[in-house]
KOLKOLKE-720062 format. One record per residue (C-alpha): residue in three letters; x, y, z. Coordinates in nm, 2 decimals. Layout:
<milos>
 rest      u      v      w
  ALA      X      Y      Z
...
</milos>
This chain:
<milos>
 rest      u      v      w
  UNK   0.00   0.00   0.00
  UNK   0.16   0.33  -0.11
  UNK   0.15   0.65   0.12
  UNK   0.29   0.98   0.09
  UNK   0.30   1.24   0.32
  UNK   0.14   1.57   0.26
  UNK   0.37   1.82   0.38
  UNK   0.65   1.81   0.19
  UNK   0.90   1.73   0.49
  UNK   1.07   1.42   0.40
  UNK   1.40   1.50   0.16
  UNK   1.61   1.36   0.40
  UNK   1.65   0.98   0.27
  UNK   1.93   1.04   0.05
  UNK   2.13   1.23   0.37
  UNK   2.01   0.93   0.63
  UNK   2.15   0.69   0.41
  UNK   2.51   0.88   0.31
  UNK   2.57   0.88   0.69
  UNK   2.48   0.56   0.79
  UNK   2.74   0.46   0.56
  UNK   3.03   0.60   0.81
  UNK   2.84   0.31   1.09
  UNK   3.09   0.00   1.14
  UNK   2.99  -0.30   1.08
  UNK   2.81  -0.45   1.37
  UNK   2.89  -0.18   1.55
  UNK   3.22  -0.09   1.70
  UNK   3.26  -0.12   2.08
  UNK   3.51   0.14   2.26
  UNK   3.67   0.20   1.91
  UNK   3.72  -0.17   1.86
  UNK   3.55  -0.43   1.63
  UNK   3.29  -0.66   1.77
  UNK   3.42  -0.94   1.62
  UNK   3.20  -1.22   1.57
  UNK   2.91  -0.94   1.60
  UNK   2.74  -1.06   1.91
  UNK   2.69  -0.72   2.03
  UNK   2.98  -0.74   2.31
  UNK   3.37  -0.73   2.30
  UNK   3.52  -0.95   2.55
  UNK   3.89  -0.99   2.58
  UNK   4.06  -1.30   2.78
  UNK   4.41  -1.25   2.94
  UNK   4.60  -1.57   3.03
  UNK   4.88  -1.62   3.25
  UNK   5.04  -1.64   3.57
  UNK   5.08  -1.38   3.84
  UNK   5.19  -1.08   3.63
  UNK   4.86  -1.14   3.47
  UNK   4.68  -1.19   3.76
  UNK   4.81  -0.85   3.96
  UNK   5.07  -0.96   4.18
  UNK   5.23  -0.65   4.34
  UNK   4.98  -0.40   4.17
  UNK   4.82  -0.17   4.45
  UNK   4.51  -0.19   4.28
  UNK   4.54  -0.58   4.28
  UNK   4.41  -0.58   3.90
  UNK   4.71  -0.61   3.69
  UNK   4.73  -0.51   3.33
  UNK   4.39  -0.66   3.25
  UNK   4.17  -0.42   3.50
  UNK   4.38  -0.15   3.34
  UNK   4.28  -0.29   3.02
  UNK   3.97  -0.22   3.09
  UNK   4.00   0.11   3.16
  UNK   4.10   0.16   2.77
  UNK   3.78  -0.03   2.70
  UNK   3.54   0.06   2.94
  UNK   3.25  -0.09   2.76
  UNK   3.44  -0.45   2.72
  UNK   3.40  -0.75   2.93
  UNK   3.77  -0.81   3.01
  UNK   3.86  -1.17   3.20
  UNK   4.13  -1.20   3.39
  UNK   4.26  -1.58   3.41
  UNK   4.60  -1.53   3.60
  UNK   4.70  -1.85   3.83
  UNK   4.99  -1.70   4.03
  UNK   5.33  -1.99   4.02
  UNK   5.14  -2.13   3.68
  UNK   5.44  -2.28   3.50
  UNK   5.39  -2.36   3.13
  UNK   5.30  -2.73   3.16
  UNK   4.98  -2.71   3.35
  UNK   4.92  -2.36   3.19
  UNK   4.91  -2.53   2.90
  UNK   4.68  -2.82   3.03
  UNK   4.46  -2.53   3.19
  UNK   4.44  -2.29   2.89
  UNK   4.26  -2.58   2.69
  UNK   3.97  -2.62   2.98
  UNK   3.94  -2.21   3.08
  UNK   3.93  -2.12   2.71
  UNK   3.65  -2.34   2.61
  UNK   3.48  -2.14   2.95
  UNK   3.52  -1.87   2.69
  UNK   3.31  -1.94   2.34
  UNK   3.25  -1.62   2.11
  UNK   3.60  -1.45   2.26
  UNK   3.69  -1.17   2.01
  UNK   4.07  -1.14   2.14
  UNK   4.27  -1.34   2.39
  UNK   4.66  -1.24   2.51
  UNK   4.86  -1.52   2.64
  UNK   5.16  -1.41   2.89
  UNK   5.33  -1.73   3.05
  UNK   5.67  -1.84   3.11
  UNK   5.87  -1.68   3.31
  UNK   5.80  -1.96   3.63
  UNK   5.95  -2.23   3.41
  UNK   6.27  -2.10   3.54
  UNK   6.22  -2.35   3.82
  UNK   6.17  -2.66   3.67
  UNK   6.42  -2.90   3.69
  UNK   6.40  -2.98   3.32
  UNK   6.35  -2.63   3.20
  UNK   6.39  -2.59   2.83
  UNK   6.32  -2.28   2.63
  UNK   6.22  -2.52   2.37
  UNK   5.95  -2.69   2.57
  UNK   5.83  -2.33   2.70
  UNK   5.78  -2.19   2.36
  UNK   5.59  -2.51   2.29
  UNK   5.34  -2.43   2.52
  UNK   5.26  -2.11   2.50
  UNK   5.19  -2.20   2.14
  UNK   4.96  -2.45   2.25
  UNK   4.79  -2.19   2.45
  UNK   4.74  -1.98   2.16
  UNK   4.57  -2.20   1.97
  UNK   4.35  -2.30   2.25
  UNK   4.26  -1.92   2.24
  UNK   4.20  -1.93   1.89
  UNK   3.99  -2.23   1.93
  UNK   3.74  -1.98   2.09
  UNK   3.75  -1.80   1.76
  UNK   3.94  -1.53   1.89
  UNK   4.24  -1.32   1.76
  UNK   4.53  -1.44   1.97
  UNK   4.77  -1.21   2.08
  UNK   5.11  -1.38   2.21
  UNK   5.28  -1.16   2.48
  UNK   5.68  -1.21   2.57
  UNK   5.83  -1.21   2.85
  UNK   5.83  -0.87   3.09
  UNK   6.19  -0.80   3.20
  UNK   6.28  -0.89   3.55
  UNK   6.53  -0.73   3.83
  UNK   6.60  -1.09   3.92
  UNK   6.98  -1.14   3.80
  UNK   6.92  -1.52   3.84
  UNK   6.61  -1.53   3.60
  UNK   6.74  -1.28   3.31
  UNK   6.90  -1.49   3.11
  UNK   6.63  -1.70   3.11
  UNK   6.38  -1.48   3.05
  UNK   6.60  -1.37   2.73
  UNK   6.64  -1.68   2.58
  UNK   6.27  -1.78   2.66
  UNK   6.19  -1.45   2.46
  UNK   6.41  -1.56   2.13
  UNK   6.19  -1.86   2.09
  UNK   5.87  -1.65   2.14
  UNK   5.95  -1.36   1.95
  UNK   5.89  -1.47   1.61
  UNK   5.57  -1.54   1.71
  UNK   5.48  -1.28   1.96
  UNK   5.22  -0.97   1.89
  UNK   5.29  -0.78   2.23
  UNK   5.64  -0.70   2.33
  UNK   5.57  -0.63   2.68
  UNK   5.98  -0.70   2.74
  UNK   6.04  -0.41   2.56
  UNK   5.92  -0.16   2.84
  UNK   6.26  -0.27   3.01
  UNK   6.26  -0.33   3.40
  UNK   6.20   0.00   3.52
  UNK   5.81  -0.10   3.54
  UNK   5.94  -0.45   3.78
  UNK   5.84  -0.35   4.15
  UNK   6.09  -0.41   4.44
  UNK   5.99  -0.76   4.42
  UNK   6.20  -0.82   4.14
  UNK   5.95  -0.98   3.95
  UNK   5.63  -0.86   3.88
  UNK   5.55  -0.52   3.79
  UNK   5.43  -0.22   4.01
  UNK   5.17  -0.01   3.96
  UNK   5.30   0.21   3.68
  UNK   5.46  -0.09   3.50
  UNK   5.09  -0.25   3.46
  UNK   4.94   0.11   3.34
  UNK   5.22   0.08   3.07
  UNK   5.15  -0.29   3.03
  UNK   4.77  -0.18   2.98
  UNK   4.89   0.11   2.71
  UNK   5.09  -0.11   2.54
  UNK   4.82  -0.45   2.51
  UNK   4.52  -0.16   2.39
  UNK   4.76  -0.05   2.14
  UNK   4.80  -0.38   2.00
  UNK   4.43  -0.48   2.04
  UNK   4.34  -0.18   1.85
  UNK   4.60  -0.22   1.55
  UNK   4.47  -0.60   1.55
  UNK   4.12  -0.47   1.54
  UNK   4.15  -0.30   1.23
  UNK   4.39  -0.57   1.06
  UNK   4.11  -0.85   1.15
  UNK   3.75  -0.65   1.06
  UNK   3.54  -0.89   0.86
  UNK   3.44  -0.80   0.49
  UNK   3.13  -0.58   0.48
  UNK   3.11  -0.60   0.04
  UNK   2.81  -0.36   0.06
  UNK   2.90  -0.14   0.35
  UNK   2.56  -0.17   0.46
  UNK   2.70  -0.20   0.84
  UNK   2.65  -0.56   0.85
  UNK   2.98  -0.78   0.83
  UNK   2.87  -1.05   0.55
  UNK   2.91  -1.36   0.76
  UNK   2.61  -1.17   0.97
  UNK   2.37  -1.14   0.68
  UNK   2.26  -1.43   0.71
  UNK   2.14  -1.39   1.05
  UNK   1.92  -1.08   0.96
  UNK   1.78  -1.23   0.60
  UNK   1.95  -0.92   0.42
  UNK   2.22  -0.98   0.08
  UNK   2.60  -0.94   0.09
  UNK   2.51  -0.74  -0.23
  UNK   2.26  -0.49  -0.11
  UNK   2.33  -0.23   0.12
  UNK   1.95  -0.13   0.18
  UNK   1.78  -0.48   0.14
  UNK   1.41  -0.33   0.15
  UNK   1.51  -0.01  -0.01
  UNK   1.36   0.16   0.22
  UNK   1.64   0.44   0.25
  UNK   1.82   0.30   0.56
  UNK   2.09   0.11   0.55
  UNK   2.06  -0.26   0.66
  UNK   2.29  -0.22   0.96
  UNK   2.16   0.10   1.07
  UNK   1.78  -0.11   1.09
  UNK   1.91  -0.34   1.27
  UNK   2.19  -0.20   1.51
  UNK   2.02   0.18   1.54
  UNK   1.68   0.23   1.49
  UNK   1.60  -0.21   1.56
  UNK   1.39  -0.22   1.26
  UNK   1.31  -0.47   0.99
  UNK   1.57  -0.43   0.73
  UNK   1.34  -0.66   0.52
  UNK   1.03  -0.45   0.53
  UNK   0.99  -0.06   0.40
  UNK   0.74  -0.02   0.70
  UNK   0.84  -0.21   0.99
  UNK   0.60  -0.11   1.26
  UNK   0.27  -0.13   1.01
  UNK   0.18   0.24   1.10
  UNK   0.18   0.34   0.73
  UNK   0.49   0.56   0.75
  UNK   0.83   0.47   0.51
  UNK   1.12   0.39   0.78
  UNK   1.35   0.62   0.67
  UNK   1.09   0.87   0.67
  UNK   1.00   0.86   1.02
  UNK   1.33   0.85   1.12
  UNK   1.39   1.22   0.88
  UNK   1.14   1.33   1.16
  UNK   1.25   1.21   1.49
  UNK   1.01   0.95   1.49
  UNK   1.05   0.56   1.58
  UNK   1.05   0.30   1.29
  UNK   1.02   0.03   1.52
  UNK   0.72   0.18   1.69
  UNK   0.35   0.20   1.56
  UNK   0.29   0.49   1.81
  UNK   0.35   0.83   1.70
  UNK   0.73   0.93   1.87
  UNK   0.76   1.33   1.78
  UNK   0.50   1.65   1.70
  UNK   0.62   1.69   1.35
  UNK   0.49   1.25   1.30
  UNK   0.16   1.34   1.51
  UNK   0.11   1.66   1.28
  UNK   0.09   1.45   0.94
  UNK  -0.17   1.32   0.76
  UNK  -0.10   0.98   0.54
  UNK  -0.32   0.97   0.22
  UNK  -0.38   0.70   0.10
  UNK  -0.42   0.68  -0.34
</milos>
Protein backbone atom coordinates (compact mmCIF):
# COMPACT_ATOMS: atom_id res chain seq x y z
CA UNK A 1 0.00 0.00 0.00
CA UNK A 2 1.63 3.33 -1.05
CA UNK A 3 1.45 6.53 1.23
CA UNK A 4 2.92 9.81 0.91
CA UNK A 5 2.97 12.38 3.23
CA UNK A 6 1.40 15.73 2.62
CA UNK A 7 3.71 18.22 3.83
CA UNK A 8 6.53 18.07 1.95
CA UNK A 9 9.01 17.33 4.89
CA UNK A 10 10.71 14.16 4.02
CA UNK A 11 14.00 14.98 1.59
CA UNK A 12 16.08 13.58 4.01
CA UNK A 13 16.49 9.78 2.68
CA UNK A 14 19.31 10.36 0.53
CA UNK A 15 21.26 12.29 3.69
CA UNK A 16 20.08 9.28 6.33
CA UNK A 17 21.50 6.92 4.05
CA UNK A 18 25.14 8.76 3.12
CA UNK A 19 25.73 8.84 6.88
CA UNK A 20 24.83 5.64 7.89
CA UNK A 21 27.37 4.60 5.58
CA UNK A 22 30.27 6.03 8.10
CA UNK A 23 28.40 3.05 10.87
CA UNK A 24 30.94 0.04 11.42
CA UNK A 25 29.86 -2.99 10.78
CA UNK A 26 28.09 -4.46 13.68
CA UNK A 27 28.92 -1.84 15.49
CA UNK A 28 32.22 -0.91 17.02
CA UNK A 29 32.64 -1.16 20.79
CA UNK A 30 35.08 1.43 22.64
CA UNK A 31 36.67 2.00 19.11
CA UNK A 32 37.17 -1.66 18.59
CA UNK A 33 35.50 -4.35 16.26
CA UNK A 34 32.85 -6.61 17.65
CA UNK A 35 34.16 -9.41 16.18
CA UNK A 36 31.96 -12.16 15.67
CA UNK A 37 29.09 -9.42 15.97
CA UNK A 38 27.38 -10.57 19.12
CA UNK A 39 26.89 -7.24 20.31
CA UNK A 40 29.77 -7.38 23.05
CA UNK A 41 33.65 -7.26 22.98
CA UNK A 42 35.17 -9.47 25.53
CA UNK A 43 38.89 -9.86 25.77
CA UNK A 44 40.61 -13.05 27.83
CA UNK A 45 44.10 -12.46 29.43
CA UNK A 46 45.99 -15.74 30.27
CA UNK A 47 48.82 -16.25 32.53
CA UNK A 48 50.41 -16.40 35.68
CA UNK A 49 50.84 -13.84 38.42
CA UNK A 50 51.93 -10.80 36.30
CA UNK A 51 48.58 -11.44 34.71
CA UNK A 52 46.75 -11.89 37.56
CA UNK A 53 48.13 -8.53 39.63
CA UNK A 54 50.66 -9.59 41.81
CA UNK A 55 52.27 -6.50 43.42
CA UNK A 56 49.77 -3.99 41.71
CA UNK A 57 48.15 -1.67 44.51
CA UNK A 58 45.06 -1.89 42.79
CA UNK A 59 45.38 -5.82 42.79
CA UNK A 60 44.06 -5.80 39.00
CA UNK A 61 47.06 -6.14 36.94
CA UNK A 62 47.25 -5.14 33.30
CA UNK A 63 43.88 -6.58 32.54
CA UNK A 64 41.71 -4.18 34.98
CA UNK A 65 43.80 -1.45 33.43
CA UNK A 66 42.80 -2.94 30.23
CA UNK A 67 39.67 -2.19 30.92
CA UNK A 68 40.03 1.05 31.62
CA UNK A 69 40.97 1.64 27.70
CA UNK A 70 37.76 -0.34 26.97
CA UNK A 71 35.42 0.60 29.41
CA UNK A 72 32.55 -0.94 27.62
CA UNK A 73 34.37 -4.48 27.23
CA UNK A 74 34.04 -7.49 29.26
CA UNK A 75 37.73 -8.07 30.13
CA UNK A 76 38.61 -11.74 31.95
CA UNK A 77 41.30 -11.95 33.86
CA UNK A 78 42.61 -15.85 34.14
CA UNK A 79 46.00 -15.31 35.97
CA UNK A 80 47.04 -18.52 38.32
CA UNK A 81 49.86 -16.97 40.25
CA UNK A 82 53.26 -19.86 40.24
CA UNK A 83 51.37 -21.33 36.75
CA UNK A 84 54.44 -22.80 35.03
CA UNK A 85 53.89 -23.60 31.34
CA UNK A 86 53.01 -27.31 31.64
CA UNK A 87 49.77 -27.10 33.48
CA UNK A 88 49.18 -23.56 31.91
CA UNK A 89 49.07 -25.33 29.01
CA UNK A 90 46.76 -28.21 30.27
CA UNK A 91 44.64 -25.28 31.89
CA UNK A 92 44.44 -22.93 28.90
CA UNK A 93 42.56 -25.79 26.94
CA UNK A 94 39.68 -26.20 29.81
CA UNK A 95 39.42 -22.11 30.80
CA UNK A 96 39.34 -21.17 27.08
CA UNK A 97 36.55 -23.42 26.13
CA UNK A 98 34.80 -21.42 29.47
CA UNK A 99 35.16 -18.66 26.85
CA UNK A 100 33.09 -19.36 23.37
CA UNK A 101 32.54 -16.17 21.09
CA UNK A 102 35.96 -14.51 22.56
CA UNK A 103 36.94 -11.65 20.06
CA UNK A 104 40.65 -11.39 21.38
CA UNK A 105 42.66 -13.42 23.87
CA UNK A 106 46.55 -12.42 25.10
CA UNK A 107 48.61 -15.15 26.42
CA UNK A 108 51.64 -14.14 28.87
CA UNK A 109 53.30 -17.28 30.54
CA UNK A 110 56.65 -18.39 31.07
CA UNK A 111 58.74 -16.85 33.11
CA UNK A 112 57.98 -19.59 36.26
CA UNK A 113 59.45 -22.34 34.06
CA UNK A 114 62.74 -21.03 35.36
CA UNK A 115 62.15 -23.51 38.19
CA UNK A 116 61.70 -26.58 36.69
CA UNK A 117 64.17 -28.97 36.89
CA UNK A 118 63.99 -29.85 33.23
CA UNK A 119 63.54 -26.26 32.03
CA UNK A 120 63.92 -25.94 28.33
CA UNK A 121 63.23 -22.84 26.30
CA UNK A 122 62.16 -25.15 23.74
CA UNK A 123 59.55 -26.88 25.65
CA UNK A 124 58.29 -23.34 27.00
CA UNK A 125 57.81 -21.91 23.61
CA UNK A 126 55.89 -25.06 22.87
CA UNK A 127 53.39 -24.31 25.16
CA UNK A 128 52.60 -21.14 25.04
CA UNK A 129 51.92 -21.96 21.39
CA UNK A 130 49.58 -24.50 22.47
CA UNK A 131 47.89 -21.92 24.52
CA UNK A 132 47.40 -19.80 21.63
CA UNK A 133 45.69 -21.98 19.69
CA UNK A 134 43.55 -22.96 22.55
CA UNK A 135 42.56 -19.25 22.44
CA UNK A 136 42.03 -19.34 18.94
CA UNK A 137 39.94 -22.33 19.27
CA UNK A 138 37.35 -19.79 20.91
CA UNK A 139 37.53 -18.05 17.63
CA UNK A 140 39.44 -15.33 18.95
CA UNK A 141 42.41 -13.18 17.59
CA UNK A 142 45.29 -14.36 19.68
CA UNK A 143 47.72 -12.11 20.77
CA UNK A 144 51.09 -13.76 22.14
CA UNK A 145 52.81 -11.60 24.76
CA UNK A 146 56.77 -12.06 25.67
CA UNK A 147 58.32 -12.13 28.47
CA UNK A 148 58.30 -8.65 30.91
CA UNK A 149 61.91 -8.04 31.97
CA UNK A 150 62.82 -8.94 35.49
CA UNK A 151 65.27 -7.30 38.31
CA UNK A 152 66.00 -10.89 39.23
CA UNK A 153 69.81 -11.38 38.04
CA UNK A 154 69.23 -15.25 38.39
CA UNK A 155 66.13 -15.29 35.95
CA UNK A 156 67.39 -12.79 33.07
CA UNK A 157 69.01 -14.88 31.05
CA UNK A 158 66.35 -17.04 31.12
CA UNK A 159 63.84 -14.79 30.48
CA UNK A 160 65.99 -13.69 27.29
CA UNK A 161 66.42 -16.84 25.77
CA UNK A 162 62.73 -17.80 26.64
CA UNK A 163 61.92 -14.53 24.58
CA UNK A 164 64.10 -15.63 21.35
CA UNK A 165 61.93 -18.65 20.88
CA UNK A 166 58.74 -16.47 21.40
CA UNK A 167 59.54 -13.55 19.47
CA UNK A 168 58.93 -14.74 16.07
CA UNK A 169 55.67 -15.41 17.14
CA UNK A 170 54.80 -12.84 19.64
CA UNK A 171 52.20 -9.71 18.92
CA UNK A 172 52.87 -7.82 22.34
CA UNK A 173 56.35 -6.95 23.32
CA UNK A 174 55.67 -6.29 26.77
CA UNK A 175 59.84 -7.01 27.44
CA UNK A 176 60.39 -4.05 25.55
CA UNK A 177 59.23 -1.62 28.42
CA UNK A 178 62.57 -2.68 30.06
CA UNK A 179 62.58 -3.32 33.98
CA UNK A 180 61.99 -0.04 35.16
CA UNK A 181 58.13 -0.96 35.40
CA UNK A 182 59.40 -4.48 37.79
CA UNK A 183 58.39 -3.55 41.53
CA UNK A 184 60.93 -4.05 44.44
CA UNK A 185 59.93 -7.60 44.21
CA UNK A 186 62.04 -8.23 41.35
CA UNK A 187 59.48 -9.79 39.53
CA UNK A 188 56.32 -8.60 38.82
CA UNK A 189 55.54 -5.16 37.93
CA UNK A 190 54.27 -2.24 40.08
CA UNK A 191 51.71 -0.13 39.60
CA UNK A 192 52.96 2.09 36.82
CA UNK A 193 54.61 -0.91 35.04
CA UNK A 194 50.89 -2.46 34.61
CA UNK A 195 49.43 1.07 33.39
CA UNK A 196 52.22 0.75 30.74
CA UNK A 197 51.51 -2.91 30.28
CA UNK A 198 47.74 -1.76 29.76
CA UNK A 199 48.86 1.05 27.08
CA UNK A 200 50.94 -1.10 25.43
CA UNK A 201 48.20 -4.54 25.12
CA UNK A 202 45.16 -1.57 23.93
CA UNK A 203 47.59 -0.45 21.43
CA UNK A 204 47.98 -3.84 20.01
CA UNK A 205 44.32 -4.82 20.37
CA UNK A 206 43.45 -1.83 18.46
CA UNK A 207 45.96 -2.25 15.49
CA UNK A 208 44.71 -6.03 15.50
CA UNK A 209 41.19 -4.67 15.42
CA UNK A 210 41.54 -2.98 12.26
CA UNK A 211 43.90 -5.73 10.58
CA UNK A 212 41.14 -8.52 11.49
CA UNK A 213 37.51 -6.53 10.55
CA UNK A 214 35.41 -8.89 8.62
CA UNK A 215 34.39 -8.01 4.93
CA UNK A 216 31.32 -5.79 4.77
CA UNK A 217 31.15 -6.01 0.43
CA UNK A 218 28.14 -3.60 0.58
CA UNK A 219 29.00 -1.40 3.47
CA UNK A 220 25.61 -1.74 4.61
CA UNK A 221 26.97 -2.03 8.39
CA UNK A 222 26.54 -5.63 8.54
CA UNK A 223 29.79 -7.76 8.27
CA UNK A 224 28.66 -10.54 5.53
CA UNK A 225 29.14 -13.56 7.64
CA UNK A 226 26.06 -11.72 9.71
CA UNK A 227 23.73 -11.37 6.83
CA UNK A 228 22.65 -14.29 7.06
CA UNK A 229 21.38 -13.90 10.48
CA UNK A 230 19.20 -10.80 9.60
CA UNK A 231 17.76 -12.33 6.04
CA UNK A 232 19.53 -9.15 4.21
CA UNK A 233 22.17 -9.81 0.83
CA UNK A 234 26.01 -9.42 0.91
CA UNK A 235 25.07 -7.44 -2.28
CA UNK A 236 22.61 -4.94 -1.15
CA UNK A 237 23.29 -2.30 1.24
CA UNK A 238 19.50 -1.26 1.75
CA UNK A 239 17.80 -4.77 1.39
CA UNK A 240 14.14 -3.29 1.53
CA UNK A 241 15.05 -0.09 -0.06
CA UNK A 242 13.61 1.57 2.25
CA UNK A 243 16.42 4.42 2.54
CA UNK A 244 18.23 3.03 5.59
CA UNK A 245 20.95 1.15 5.48
CA UNK A 246 20.55 -2.58 6.63
CA UNK A 247 22.95 -2.24 9.64
CA UNK A 248 21.58 1.01 10.67
CA UNK A 249 17.84 -1.09 10.87
CA UNK A 250 19.12 -3.37 12.75
CA UNK A 251 21.93 -1.96 15.10
CA UNK A 252 20.20 1.79 15.42
CA UNK A 253 16.76 2.26 14.89
CA UNK A 254 15.97 -2.06 15.56
CA UNK A 255 13.90 -2.19 12.57
CA UNK A 256 13.13 -4.75 9.91
CA UNK A 257 15.66 -4.26 7.33
CA UNK A 258 13.35 -6.60 5.22
CA UNK A 259 10.30 -4.55 5.31
CA UNK A 260 9.87 -0.64 3.99
CA UNK A 261 7.43 -0.23 6.97
CA UNK A 262 8.39 -2.10 9.88
CA UNK A 263 6.01 -1.10 12.57
CA UNK A 264 2.70 -1.28 10.09
CA UNK A 265 1.82 2.44 11.03
CA UNK A 266 1.76 3.39 7.33
CA UNK A 267 4.91 5.58 7.52
CA UNK A 268 8.25 4.69 5.08
CA UNK A 269 11.19 3.90 7.85
CA UNK A 270 13.45 6.25 6.73
CA UNK A 271 10.89 8.68 6.74
CA UNK A 272 10.02 8.64 10.23
CA UNK A 273 13.33 8.46 11.22
CA UNK A 274 13.93 12.15 8.78
CA UNK A 275 11.44 13.29 11.58
CA UNK A 276 12.46 12.08 14.89
CA UNK A 277 10.13 9.46 14.86
CA UNK A 278 10.50 5.60 15.83
CA UNK A 279 10.55 3.00 12.89
CA UNK A 280 10.21 0.30 15.17
CA UNK A 281 7.19 1.83 16.94
CA UNK A 282 3.49 2.04 15.56
CA UNK A 283 2.94 4.88 18.14
CA UNK A 284 3.51 8.35 16.98
CA UNK A 285 7.29 9.32 18.70
CA UNK A 286 7.62 13.30 17.84
CA UNK A 287 4.97 16.45 17.04
CA UNK A 288 6.17 16.87 13.50
CA UNK A 289 4.86 12.51 13.03
CA UNK A 290 1.59 13.43 15.06
CA UNK A 291 1.08 16.56 12.82
CA UNK A 292 0.95 14.54 9.39
CA UNK A 293 -1.65 13.24 7.62
CA UNK A 294 -0.98 9.79 5.44
CA UNK A 295 -3.24 9.75 2.17
CA UNK A 296 -3.80 7.00 0.99
CA UNK A 297 -4.17 6.81 -3.35
Amino acid sequence: MATRFVKNLITLTGAILGSAAAAQACPDIDGIADLNCDGKVQIVCFGDSITFGRADSLGIGYPGRLNFHFPNAVVVNLGNPGEKTPLGRQRAAREFAQFPGTDYAIVLEGVNDFFLDDRSSITTRDNVLAMIRSAKNTGAVALLGNLTDVRRTTQKDWVRLVNTRLNPHRQIDFFSLGDNIISSDLLHPDAAGYDAMALLAAQVVSAMSTANRPVDADNDGIYDFAEPRYGTSTLSADSDNDGLLDGAEVFTYHSNPLAVDSDGDGFNDADEVAVGGNPADPRPGSPTLKSLQVVRP
